[in-house]
C-alpha positions as CSV (number, residue, x, y, z in Angstrom):
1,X,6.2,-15.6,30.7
2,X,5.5,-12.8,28.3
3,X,4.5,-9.9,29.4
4,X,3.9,-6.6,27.4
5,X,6.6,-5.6,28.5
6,X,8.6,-7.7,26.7
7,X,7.0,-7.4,23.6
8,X,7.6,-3.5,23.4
9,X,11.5,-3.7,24.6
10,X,11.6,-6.6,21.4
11,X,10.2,-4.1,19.4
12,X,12.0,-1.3,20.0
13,X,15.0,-3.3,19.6
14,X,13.5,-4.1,16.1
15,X,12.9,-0.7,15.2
16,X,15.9,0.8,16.2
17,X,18.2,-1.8,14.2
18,X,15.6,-1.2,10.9
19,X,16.6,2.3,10.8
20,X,19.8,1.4,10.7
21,X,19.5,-1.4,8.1
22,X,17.6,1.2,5.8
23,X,21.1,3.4,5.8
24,X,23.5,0.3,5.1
25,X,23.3,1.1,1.5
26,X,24.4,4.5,1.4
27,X,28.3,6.1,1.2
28,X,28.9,8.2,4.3
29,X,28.8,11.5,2.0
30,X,25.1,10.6,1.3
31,X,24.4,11.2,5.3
32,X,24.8,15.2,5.6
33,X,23.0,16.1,2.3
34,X,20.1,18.1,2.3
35,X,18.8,19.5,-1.0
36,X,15.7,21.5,0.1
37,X,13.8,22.5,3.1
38,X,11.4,19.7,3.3
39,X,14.0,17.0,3.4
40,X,16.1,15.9,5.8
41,X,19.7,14.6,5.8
42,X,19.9,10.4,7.2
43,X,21.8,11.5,10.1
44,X,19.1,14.2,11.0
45,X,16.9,11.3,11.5
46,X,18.7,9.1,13.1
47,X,19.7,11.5,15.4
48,X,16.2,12.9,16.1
49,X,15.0,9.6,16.6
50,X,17.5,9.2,19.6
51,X,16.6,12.2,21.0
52,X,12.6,11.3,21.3
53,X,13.6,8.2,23.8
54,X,16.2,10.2,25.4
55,X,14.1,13.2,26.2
56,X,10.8,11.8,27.0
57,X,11.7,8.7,28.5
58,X,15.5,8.8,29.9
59,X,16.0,12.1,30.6
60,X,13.7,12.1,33.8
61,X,12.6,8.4,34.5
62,X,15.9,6.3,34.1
63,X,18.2,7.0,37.8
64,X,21.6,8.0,37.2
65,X,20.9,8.9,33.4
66,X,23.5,10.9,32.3
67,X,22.7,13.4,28.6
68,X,25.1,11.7,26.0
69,X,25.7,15.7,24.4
70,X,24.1,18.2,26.3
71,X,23.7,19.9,22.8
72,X,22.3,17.3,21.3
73,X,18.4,18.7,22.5
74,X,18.8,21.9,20.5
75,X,20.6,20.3,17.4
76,X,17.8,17.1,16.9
77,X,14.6,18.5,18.6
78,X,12.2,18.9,15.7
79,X,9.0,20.9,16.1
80,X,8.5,20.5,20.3
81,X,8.5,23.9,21.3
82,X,7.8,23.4,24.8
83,X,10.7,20.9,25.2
84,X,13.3,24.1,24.2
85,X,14.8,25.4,21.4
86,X,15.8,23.8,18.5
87,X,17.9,24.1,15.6
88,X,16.5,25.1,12.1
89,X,14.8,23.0,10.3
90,X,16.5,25.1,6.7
91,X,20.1,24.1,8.6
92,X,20.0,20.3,8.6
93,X,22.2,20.3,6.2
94,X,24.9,22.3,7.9
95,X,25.7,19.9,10.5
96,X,28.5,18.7,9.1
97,X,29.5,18.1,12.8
98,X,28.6,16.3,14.5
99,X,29.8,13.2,12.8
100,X,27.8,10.3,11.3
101,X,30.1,8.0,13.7
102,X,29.6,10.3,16.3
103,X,25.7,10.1,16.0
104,X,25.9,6.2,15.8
105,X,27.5,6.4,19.1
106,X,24.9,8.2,20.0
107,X,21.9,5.6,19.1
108,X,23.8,2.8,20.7
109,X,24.3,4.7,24.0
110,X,20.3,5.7,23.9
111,X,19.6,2.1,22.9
112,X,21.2,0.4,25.6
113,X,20.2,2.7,27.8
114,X,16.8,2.4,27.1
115,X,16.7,-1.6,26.4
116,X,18.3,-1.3,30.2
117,X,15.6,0.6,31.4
118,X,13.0,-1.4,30.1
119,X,14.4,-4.5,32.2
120,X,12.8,-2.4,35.2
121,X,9.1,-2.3,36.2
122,X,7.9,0.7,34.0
123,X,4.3,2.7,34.6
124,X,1.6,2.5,32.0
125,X,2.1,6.1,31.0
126,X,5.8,5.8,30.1
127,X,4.9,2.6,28.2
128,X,2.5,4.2,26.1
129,X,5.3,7.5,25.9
130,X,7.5,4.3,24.6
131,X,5.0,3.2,22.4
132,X,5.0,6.4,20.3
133,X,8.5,6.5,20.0
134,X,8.6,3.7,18.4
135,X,5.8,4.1,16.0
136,X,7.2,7.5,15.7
137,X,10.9,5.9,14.6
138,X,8.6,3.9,12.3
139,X,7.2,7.5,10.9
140,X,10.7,8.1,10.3
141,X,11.9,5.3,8.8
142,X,9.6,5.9,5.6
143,X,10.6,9.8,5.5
144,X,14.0,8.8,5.9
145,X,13.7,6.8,2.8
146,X,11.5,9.2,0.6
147,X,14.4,11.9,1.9
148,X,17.2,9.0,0.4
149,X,15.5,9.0,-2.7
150,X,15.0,12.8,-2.7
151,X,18.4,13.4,-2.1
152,X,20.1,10.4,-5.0
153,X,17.1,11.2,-7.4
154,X,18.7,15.0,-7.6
155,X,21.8,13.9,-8.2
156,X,22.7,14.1,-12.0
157,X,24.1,10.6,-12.1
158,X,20.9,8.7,-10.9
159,X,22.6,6.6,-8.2
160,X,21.2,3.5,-7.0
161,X,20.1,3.0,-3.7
162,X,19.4,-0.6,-3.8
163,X,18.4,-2.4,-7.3
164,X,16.6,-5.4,-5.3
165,X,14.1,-2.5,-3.9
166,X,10.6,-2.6,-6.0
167,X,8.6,0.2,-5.7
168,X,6.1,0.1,-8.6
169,X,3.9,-3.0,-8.2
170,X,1.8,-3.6,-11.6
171,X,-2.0,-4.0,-10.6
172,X,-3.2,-7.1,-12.9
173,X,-6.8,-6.7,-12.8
174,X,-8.9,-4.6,-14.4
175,X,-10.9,-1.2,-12.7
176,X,-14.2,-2.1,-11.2
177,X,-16.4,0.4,-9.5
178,X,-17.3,-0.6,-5.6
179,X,-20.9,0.5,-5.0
180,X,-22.1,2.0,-1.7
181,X,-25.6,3.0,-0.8
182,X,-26.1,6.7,1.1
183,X,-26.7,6.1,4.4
184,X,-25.0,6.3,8.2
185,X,-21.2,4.8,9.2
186,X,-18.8,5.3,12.0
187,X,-15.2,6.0,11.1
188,X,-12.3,6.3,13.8
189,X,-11.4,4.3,16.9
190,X,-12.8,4.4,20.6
191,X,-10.7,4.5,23.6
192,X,-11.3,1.1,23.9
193,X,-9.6,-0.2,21.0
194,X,-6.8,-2.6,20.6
195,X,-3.3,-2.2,19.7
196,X,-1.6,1.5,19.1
197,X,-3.5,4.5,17.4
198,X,-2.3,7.9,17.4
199,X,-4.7,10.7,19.3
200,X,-6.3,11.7,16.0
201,X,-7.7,8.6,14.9
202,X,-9.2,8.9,18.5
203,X,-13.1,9.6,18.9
204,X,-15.4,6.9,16.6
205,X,-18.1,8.8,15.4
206,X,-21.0,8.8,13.2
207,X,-20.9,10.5,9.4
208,X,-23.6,10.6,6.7
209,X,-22.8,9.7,3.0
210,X,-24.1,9.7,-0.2
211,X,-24.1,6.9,-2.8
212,X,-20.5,6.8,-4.4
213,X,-18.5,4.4,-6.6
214,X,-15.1,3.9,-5.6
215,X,-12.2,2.3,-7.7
216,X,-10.5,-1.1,-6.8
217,X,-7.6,0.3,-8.4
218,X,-5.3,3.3,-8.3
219,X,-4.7,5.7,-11.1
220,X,-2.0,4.6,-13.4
221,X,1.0,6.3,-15.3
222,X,-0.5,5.5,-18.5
223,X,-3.4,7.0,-17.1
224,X,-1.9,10.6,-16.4
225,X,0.4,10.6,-19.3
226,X,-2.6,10.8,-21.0
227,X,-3.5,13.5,-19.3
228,X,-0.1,15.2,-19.5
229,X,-0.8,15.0,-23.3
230,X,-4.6,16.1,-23.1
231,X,-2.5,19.2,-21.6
232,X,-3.9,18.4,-18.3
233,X,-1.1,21.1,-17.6
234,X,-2.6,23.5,-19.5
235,X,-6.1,23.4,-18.8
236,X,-6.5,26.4,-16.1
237,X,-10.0,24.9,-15.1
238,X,-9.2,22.0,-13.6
239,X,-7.2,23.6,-10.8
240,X,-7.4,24.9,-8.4
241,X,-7.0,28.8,-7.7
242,X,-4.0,28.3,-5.7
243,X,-2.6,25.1,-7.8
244,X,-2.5,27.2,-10.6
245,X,-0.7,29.8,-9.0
246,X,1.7,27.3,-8.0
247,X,1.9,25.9,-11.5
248,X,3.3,29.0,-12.8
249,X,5.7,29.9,-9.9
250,X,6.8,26.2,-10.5
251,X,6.7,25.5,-14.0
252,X,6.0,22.0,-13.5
253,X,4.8,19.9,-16.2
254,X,5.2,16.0,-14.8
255,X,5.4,14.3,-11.7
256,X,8.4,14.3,-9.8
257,X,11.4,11.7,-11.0
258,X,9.7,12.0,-14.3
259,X,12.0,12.6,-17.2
260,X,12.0,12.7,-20.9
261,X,14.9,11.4,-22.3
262,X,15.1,11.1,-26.5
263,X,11.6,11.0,-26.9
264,X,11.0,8.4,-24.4
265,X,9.8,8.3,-20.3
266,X,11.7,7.5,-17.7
267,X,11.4,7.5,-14.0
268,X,14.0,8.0,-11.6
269,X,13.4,4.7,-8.5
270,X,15.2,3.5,-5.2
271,X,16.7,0.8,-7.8
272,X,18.0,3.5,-10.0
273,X,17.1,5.4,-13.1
274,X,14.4,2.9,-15.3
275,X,11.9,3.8,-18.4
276,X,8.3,4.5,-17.0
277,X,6.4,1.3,-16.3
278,X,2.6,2.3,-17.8
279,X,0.9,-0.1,-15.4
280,X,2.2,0.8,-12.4
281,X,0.4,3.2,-10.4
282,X,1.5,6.8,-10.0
283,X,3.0,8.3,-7.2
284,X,5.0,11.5,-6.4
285,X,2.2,13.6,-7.1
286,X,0.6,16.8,-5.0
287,X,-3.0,17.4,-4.0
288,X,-3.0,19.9,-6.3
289,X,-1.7,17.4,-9.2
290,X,-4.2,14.2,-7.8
291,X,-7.2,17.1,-7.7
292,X,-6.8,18.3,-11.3
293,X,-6.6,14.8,-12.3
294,X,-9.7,13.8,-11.0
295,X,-11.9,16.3,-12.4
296,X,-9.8,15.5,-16.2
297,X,-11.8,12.0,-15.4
298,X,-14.7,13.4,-14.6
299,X,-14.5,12.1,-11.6
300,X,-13.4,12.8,-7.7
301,X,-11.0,12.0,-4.9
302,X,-13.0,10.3,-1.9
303,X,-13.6,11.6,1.3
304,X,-11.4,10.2,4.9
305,X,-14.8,8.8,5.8
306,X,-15.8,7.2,1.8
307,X,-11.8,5.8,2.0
308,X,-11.9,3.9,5.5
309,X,-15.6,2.4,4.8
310,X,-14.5,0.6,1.7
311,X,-10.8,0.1,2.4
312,X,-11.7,-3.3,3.0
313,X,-12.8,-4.2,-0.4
314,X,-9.7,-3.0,-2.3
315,X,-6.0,-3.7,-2.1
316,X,-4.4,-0.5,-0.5
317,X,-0.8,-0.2,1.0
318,X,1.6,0.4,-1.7
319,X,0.7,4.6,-2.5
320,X,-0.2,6.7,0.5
321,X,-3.9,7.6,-1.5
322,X,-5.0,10.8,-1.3
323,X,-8.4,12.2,0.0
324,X,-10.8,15.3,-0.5
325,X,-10.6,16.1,3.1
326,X,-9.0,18.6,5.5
327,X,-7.1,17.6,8.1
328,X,-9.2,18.1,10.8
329,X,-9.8,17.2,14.5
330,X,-12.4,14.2,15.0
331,X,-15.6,15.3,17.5
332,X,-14.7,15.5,20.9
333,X,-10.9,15.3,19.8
334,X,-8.6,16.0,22.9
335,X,-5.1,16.8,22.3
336,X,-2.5,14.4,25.5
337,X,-1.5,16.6,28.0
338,X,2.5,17.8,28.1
339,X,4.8,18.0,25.2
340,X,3.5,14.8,23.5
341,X,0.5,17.6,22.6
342,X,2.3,18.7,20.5
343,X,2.4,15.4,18.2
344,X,-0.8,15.8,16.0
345,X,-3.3,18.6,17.0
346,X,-1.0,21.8,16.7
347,X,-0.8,20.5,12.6
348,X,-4.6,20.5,12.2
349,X,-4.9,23.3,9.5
350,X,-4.2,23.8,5.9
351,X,-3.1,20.3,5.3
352,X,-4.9,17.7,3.3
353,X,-5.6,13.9,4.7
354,X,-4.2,10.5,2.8
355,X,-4.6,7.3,3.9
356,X,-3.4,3.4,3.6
357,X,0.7,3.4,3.3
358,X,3.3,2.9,1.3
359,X,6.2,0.7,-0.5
360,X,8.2,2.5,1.7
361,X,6.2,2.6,5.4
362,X,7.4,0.3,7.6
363,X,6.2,-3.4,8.5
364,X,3.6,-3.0,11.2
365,X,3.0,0.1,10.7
366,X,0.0,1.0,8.8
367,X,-4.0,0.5,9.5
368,X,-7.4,1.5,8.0
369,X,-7.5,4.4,10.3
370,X,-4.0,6.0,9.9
371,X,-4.5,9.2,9.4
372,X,-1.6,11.3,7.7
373,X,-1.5,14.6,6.0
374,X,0.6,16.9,4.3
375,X,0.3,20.6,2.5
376,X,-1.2,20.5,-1.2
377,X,2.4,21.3,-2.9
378,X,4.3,18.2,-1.4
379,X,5.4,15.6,-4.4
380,X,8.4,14.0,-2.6
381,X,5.7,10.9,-0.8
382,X,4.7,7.9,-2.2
383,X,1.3,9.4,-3.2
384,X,-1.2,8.3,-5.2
385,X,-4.7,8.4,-6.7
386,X,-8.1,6.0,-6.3
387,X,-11.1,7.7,-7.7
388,X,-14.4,8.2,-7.0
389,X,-17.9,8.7,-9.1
C-alpha cells in the first residue's frame, strides 16, 4: 500500500541524491570557493541542508539520535536565530575545514538516519516539518547552482560546468499582448489546498485590477542591447533614485556574464563561455536593471496579482520574472509557530517579488503561486523580464 508516507521518504531520498548529482561536475577545489558575500561555497550548501533535517527533525524526535559534530549547528545554521548561533554568513568561504569528504559523511549519516526514521509512524506536524526540508533542499539546489556559475563565471578561464546544460531557450513565436478586462480576482492559496505551499502563498484573497496587456514572451537580449546602445545606461530618468545611485557606486554597464570581446558579445553559461544568442531571453538582471527597462519600452513590469491571473496563458518557467510588487505579507498572513517562523515572514521588507522558476529550479518545484523575492541590486538569479501596457 502507499501511503504518504512513503511518498515523502521516496522523495527525500530523491532530493538528497539531486543535490549531489548537481556537484558531480565540479573538482573538489571548486567546493570551498566563495567570491562575495551573497554566494555560497557547494559545501556550504550541502552542509546546511543536512543540518535543516538534523535539527528540526532528528535532533529531538528520532530515540537514541546521536549529533554527527556537535559544531556542526553553529558552522551550517543559516539565518535561524532562535535555533543558536551561527557562523558568518561573509566566512563561508573560510571553512576550509571541515572537509568536503568530511561533509559527505556527513549527508549520508543524516540521510540514513532520517530515511530510518521515516520507517516509523511519524505525526502530521513532523511530516509537514519534513516536507519543508525537502522543498527547502530543492530551494537550495537552484542557489547552489546559480552560486556554481557565480563562482566559474569569475574565474578568468571561463570553466565549464557541464556543456550538455542549456540555459537559454530561444522563444520562436512572435510577442502578442494578452488582454484582461479591470475587474475583481483572487490570488493565493486557502488552507485547504492541495499539495505543499509555503506560509506566504497562504491566505486566497480578493484584489482589484485595471485593464492591462501582458506579453506572452519575455524580454530578449536583442531587446536590451538595444537599449544598452540607446544608452539605457545613461539616461538618469529611467531609474530609479536609488538605482542610479547604485549605477555610479557600481559602474555597471551590462548584465552580468556579459562581455565584449573584439567588438563582439559574449555571454559567460553553465556550458562555458559562448557569443550572446539575440533570441534568447535575458537573464542576470536587477530590479533596478528590469525597472529601467520597462519604462525605455514605454512600458511596465506587472504586478504579483496581474502575473499569477494570466500565468496560465503564457509559457513561464525558464527566468524567474520579475514583478512591480513588494514583498509583502498576504491578508490575515500568520507566520508557523517556533523556529520554522522564521522561514518567510521575518524577510517581508525591502525586497521585491518574482515569480514562475527557472532553468535551474528543480523538477517539482515550481507553481503559479511561488512567491520569491530578493533585494533590487541582486544580478546573480536567473531573472528576467515580461512586460506590461
Amino acid at each position: 500500500m502507499i501511503t504518504k508516507v512513503n511518498i515523502l521518504r521516496e522523495r527525500f531520498s530523491k532530493t538528497r541524491q539531486h543535490s549531489e548529482q548537481i556537484c558531480e561536475p565540479l573538482e573538489i577545489e571548486d567546493f570551498v570557493v566563495q567570491p562575495i558575500d551573497f554566494a555560497s561555497p557547494p559545501k556550504w550548501h550541502l552542509a546546511h541542508t543536512t543540518w535543516f533535517f538534523e535539527e528540526f527533525v532528528l535532533k529531538n524526535n528520532k530515540e537514541n539520535y546521536k549529533l554527527f559534530d556537535d559544531n556542526f549547528a553553529y558552522l551550517f545554521n543559516s539565518y535561524y536565530e532562535s535555533v543558536g548561533d551561527h557562523w558568518m554568513r561573509t566566512d563561508r568561504g573560510n571553512l576550509s575545514r571541515p572537509s568536503v569528504s568530511k561533509i559527505k559523511e556527513y549527508r549520508h549519516h543524516v540521510t540514513k538516519a532520517m530515511e530510518e526514521f521515516m520507517q516509523e509512524e511519524i505525526s502530521t506536524e513532523l511530516q509537514e516539518i519534513i516536507e519543508i526540508g525537502i522543498n527547502h533542499e530543492q530551494q537550495h539546489q537552484e542557489l547552489l547552482l546559480t552560486d556554481i556559475k557565480y563562482i566559474l563565471g569569475n574565474n578568468p578561464l571561463f570553466p565549464i560546468y557541464d556543456e550538455k546544460f542549456e540555459e537559454n531557450p530561444v522563444q520562436n513565436f512572435k510577442t502578442e499582448w494578452i488582454d484582461f478586462e479591470e475587474g475583481i480576482y483572487e490570488i493565493g492559496l486557502s488552507p485547504k489546498s492541495e499539495g505543499f505551499r509555503y506560509d506566504n502563498e497562504m491566505g486566497k484573497h480578493k484584489v482589484y485590477l485595471n485593464d492591462f496587456s501582458i506579453a506572452n514572451k519575455l524580454a530578449t537580449n536583442r531587446e536590451y542591447l538595444e537599449f544598452m546602445e540607446d544608452g539605457g545606461y545613461e539616461q538618469v530618468l529611467l531609474w530609479h533614485s536609488d538605482a542610479w545611485a547604485w549605477l555610479e557606486e557600481t559602474q555597471i554597464k551590462s548584465p552580468l556574464y556579459w562581455y565584449k570581446i573584439k567588438d563582439e558579445w559574449y555571454q559567460y553559461t553553465l556550458a562555458g563561455l559562448e557569443k550572446l544568442n539575440l533570441e534568447a531571453p535575458l537573464s542576470h538582471i536587477s530590479f533596478y536593471e528590469a525597472f529601467a527597462f520597462a519604462q525605455w519600452k514605454g512600458m511596465r513590469l506587472p504586478t504579483e496579482a496581474e502575473w499569477e491571473i494570466t500565468q496560465d496563458k503564457f509559457e513561464w518557467g525558464t527566468r524567474w520574472e520579475y514583478t512591480g510588487s513588494a514583498y509583502l505579507p498576504y491578508p490575515n498572513y500568520q507566520k508557523p509557530k517556533g523556529s520554522i517562523g522564521e522561514y518567510n515572514g521575518k524577510f517581508m521588507v525591502n525586497q521585491k517579488v518574482v515569480r514562475g522558476a527557472s532553468v535551474a529550479t528543480s523538477e517539482g518545484h515550481s507553481r503559479p503561486t511561488y512567491r520569491n523575492f530578493f533585494h533590487p541590486d541582486m544580478r546573480w538569479q536567473f531573472f528576467g523580464i515580461r512586460l506590461v501596457k
